[in-house]
N, C-alpha and C positions, 0 to 999 in steps of 0.2 A: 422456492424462495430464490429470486433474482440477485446475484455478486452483483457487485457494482464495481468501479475503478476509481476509487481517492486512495488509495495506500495509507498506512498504515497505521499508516506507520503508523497504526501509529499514522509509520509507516511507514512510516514512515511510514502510505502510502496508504496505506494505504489506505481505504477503501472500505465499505463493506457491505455488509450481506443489506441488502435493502436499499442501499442509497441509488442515485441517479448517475450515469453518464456523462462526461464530456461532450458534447459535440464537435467531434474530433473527423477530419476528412477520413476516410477508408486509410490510407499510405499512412495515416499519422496514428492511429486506431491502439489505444495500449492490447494486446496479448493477455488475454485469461483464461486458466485453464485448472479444472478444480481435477485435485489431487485425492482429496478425500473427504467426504461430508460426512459424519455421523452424529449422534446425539452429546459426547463429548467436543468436538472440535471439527473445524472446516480447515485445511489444509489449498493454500491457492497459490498456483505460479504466474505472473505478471511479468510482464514483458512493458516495460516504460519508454517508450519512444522520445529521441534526440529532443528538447524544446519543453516536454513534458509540465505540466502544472495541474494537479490535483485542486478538487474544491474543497475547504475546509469543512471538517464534519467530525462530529462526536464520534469516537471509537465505541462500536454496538458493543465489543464484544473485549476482554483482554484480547491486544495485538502482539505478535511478536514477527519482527519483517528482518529476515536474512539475505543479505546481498548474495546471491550467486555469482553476476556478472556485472560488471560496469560499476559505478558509482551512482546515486541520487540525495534526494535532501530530504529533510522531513524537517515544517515548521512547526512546533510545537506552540500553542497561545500561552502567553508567558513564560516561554524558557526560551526560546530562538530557536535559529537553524541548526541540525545536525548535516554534516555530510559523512556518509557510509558507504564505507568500500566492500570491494568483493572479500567476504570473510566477516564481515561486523554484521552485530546483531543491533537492533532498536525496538527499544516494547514501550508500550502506552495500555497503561490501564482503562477500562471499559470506562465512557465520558469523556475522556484526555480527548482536548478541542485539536486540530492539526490537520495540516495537506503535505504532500509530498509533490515532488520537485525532481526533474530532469534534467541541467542544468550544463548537461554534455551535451557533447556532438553526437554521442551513440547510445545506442538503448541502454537500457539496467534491466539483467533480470532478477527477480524479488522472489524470495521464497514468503508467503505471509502467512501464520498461523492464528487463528481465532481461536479463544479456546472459550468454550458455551458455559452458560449457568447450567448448574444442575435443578 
């Protein structure tokens, strides 16, 4: 199964298992790096590059996206923008419509957890 990079968010960002890519040059490229996959949950670190803008997309899965580093946004379809710092947490229930947002000058890195149906 193919990660993809919309966050979450939720997402806040992000993103997920199945969805499609940005068309992002190489230098602009988000960072993903899967942490743990098993039959309960996928565990993914993102790296959101300065400029960043996620495609909106149904959350596959319950999301929960942890700021490691930097700050980014997560639009949620009918609630607005969040922005989330290094230390905040953002969750979107599995269908919560949203893209996520880079809105710095420097990356953010994202901790995202998916957590699976049983």
């Amino acid at each position: 199964m193919r990660l993809a990079t919309t966050v979450l968010v939720l997402a806040v960002a992000v993103v997920m298992c199945g969805a499609g890519r940005l068309p992002l040059a190489a230098a602009d490229a988000v960072g993903e790096k899967v942490l743990l996959d098993n039959e309960r949950m996928t565990m993914i670190e993102f790296v959101f590059p300065a400029g960043f803008r996620g495609e909106e997309h149904a959350a596959v899965a319950d999301e929960f996206a942890y700021v490691l580093e930097g700050e980014f946004a997560v639009v949620t379809k009918g609630k607005g923008k969040r922005t989330l710092r290094r230390g905040e947490v953002e969750y979107a229930s599995k269908l919560t419509v949203h893209h996520s947002l880079n809105e710095t000058k420097h990356p953010a890195r994202v901790l995202v957890v998916l957590l699976k149906d049983r």
